[in-house]
Legacy VTK file of the C-alpha trace (Angstrom):
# vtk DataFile Version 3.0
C-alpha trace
ASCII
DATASET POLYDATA
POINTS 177 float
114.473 148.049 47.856
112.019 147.412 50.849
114.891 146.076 52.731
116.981 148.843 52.774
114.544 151.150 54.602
116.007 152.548 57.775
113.304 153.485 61.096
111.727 156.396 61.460
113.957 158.663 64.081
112.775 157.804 67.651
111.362 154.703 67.215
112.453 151.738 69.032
114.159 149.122 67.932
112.615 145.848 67.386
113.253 143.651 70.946
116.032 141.207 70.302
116.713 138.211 72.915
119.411 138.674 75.154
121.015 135.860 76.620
120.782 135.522 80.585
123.083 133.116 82.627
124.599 130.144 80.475
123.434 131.683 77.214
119.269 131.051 78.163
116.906 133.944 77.207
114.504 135.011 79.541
111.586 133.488 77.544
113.433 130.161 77.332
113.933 130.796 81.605
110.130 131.416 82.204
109.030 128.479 79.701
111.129 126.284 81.846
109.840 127.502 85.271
106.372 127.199 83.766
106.785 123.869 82.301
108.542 122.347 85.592
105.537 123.670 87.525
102.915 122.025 85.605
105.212 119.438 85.538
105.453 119.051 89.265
100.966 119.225 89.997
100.553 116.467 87.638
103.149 114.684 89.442
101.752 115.168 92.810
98.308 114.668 91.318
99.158 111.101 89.975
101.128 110.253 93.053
98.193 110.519 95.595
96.211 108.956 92.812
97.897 106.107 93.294
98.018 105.923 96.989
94.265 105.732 97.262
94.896 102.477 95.506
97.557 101.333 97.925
96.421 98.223 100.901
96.265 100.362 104.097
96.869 97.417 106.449
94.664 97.986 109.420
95.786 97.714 112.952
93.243 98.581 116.365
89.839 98.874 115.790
88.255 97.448 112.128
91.023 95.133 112.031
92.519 91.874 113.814
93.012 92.749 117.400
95.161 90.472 120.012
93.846 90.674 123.412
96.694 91.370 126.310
95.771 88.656 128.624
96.301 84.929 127.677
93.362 82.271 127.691
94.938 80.993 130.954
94.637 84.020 132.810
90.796 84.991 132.388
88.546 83.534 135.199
85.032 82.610 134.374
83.075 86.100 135.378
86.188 88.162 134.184
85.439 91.192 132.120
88.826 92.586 130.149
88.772 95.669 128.357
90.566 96.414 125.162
90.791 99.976 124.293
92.940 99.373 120.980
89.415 97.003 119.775
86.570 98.987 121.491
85.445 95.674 123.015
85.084 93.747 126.267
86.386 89.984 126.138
83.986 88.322 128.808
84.727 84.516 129.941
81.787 82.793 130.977
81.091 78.952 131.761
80.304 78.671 128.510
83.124 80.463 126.742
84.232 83.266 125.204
82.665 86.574 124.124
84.005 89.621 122.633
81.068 92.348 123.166
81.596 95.878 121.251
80.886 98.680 123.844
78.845 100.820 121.888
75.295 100.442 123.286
72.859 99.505 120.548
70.245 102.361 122.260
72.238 106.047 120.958
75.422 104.689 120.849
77.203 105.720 124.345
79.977 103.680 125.404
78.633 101.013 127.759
81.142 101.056 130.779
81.028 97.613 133.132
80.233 97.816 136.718
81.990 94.919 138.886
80.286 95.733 141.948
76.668 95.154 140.063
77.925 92.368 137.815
76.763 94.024 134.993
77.214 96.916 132.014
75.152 100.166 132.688
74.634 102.819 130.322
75.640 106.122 131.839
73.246 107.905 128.844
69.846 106.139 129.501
69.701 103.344 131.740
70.335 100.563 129.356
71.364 97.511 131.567
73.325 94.630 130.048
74.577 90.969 131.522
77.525 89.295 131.283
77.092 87.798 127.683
75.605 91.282 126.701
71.440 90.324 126.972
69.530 93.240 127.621
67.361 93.015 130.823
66.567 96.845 131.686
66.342 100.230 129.869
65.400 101.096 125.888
67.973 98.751 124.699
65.871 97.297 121.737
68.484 94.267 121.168
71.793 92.615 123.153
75.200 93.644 122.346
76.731 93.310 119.186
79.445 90.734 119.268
82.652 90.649 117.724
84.696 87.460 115.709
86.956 85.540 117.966
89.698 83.404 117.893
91.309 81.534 119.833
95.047 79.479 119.373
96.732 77.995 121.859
96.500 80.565 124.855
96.352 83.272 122.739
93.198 85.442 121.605
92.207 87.313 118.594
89.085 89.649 117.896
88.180 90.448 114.250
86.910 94.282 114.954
85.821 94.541 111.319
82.999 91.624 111.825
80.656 93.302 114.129
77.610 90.580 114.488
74.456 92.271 115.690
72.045 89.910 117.582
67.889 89.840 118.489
68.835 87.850 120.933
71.288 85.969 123.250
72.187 82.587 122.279
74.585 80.058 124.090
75.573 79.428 120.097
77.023 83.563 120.545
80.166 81.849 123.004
83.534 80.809 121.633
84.121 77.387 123.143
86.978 76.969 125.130
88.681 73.747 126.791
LINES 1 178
177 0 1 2 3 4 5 6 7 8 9 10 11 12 13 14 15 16 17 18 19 20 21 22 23 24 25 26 27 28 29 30 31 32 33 34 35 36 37 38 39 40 41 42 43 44 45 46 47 48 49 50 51 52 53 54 55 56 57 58 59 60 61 62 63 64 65 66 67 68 69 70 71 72 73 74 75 76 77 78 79 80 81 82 83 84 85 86 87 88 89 90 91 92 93 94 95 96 97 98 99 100 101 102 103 104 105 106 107 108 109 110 111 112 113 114 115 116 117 118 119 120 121 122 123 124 125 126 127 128 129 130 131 132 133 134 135 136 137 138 139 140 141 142 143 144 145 146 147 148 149 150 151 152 153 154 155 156 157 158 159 160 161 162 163 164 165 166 167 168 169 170 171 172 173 174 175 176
């Protein structure tokens, strides 16, 4: 009988599985930590999976933007700057324009000077009125403009609709009463 054979002396005993804390083997303790790790990357895999397909809603610049001032408190002339946007809200006689500060030359912000009237490029010279018309420097093109509107006495600029322009037309300003 094959069964009945006994080991050779010194030679070790077959390993048997001893139980660990609440009767678990070690192999069943490992399988466990290994499963519960793979477990957990696919987990956090899929979860920022799905959060690139989550709405980010969009507040300051590429989305809706309220201006601080009301309607009633920009003079004609008035330049406002809104940091949050990246624009300038000018008022003119003929209304309303929300001009992006990036100057269409290299792309320096465009600061504006009160005491000439106008916005001066610190990089190259590029010289800009009121309604954002080049007149001076390599500025190929005006301003781009911004989407504006207006209710009651308050203003909104749409940041995300950046209009550029060839030239300036008195079409450009949001009419105001």
């Amino acid at each position: 009988m094959a069964d009945d054979k006994k080991a050779p002396a010194g030679a070790a005993a077959p390993p048997v599985a001893t139980p660990v804390a609440d009767g678990l083997t070690r192999r069943q303790v490992l399988r466990s930590g290994m499963f519960a790790t793979v477990g957990a990357f696919f987990g956090t895999l899929a979860g920022g999976s799905a959060a690139m397909f989550w709405p980010i809603k969009l507040t300051g610049f590429g989305g809706v933007v309220s201006v601080p001032k009301k309607l009633n408190e920009i003079k004609v002339g008035e330049v406002v700057t809104v940091r949050e946007g990246k624009f300038y809200l000018t008022r003119s006689e003929e209304g309303l324009m929300a001009l992006y500060w990036k100057c269409v030359h290299l792309g320096c912000t465009v600061p504006w000077n009160q005491g000439a009237g106008k916005f001066l490029c610190p990089c190259h010279g590029s010289v800009y009125t009121l309604d954002g018309q080049n007149v001076a420097g390599p500025a190929p093109r005006p301003l781009d403009m911004m989407e504006i509107t207006v209710s009651g006495q308050d203003i909104t600029v749409n940041t995300g609709k950046i209009t550029q322009r060839s030239t300036h037309d008195p079409e450009h300003f949001t009419k105001v009463g």
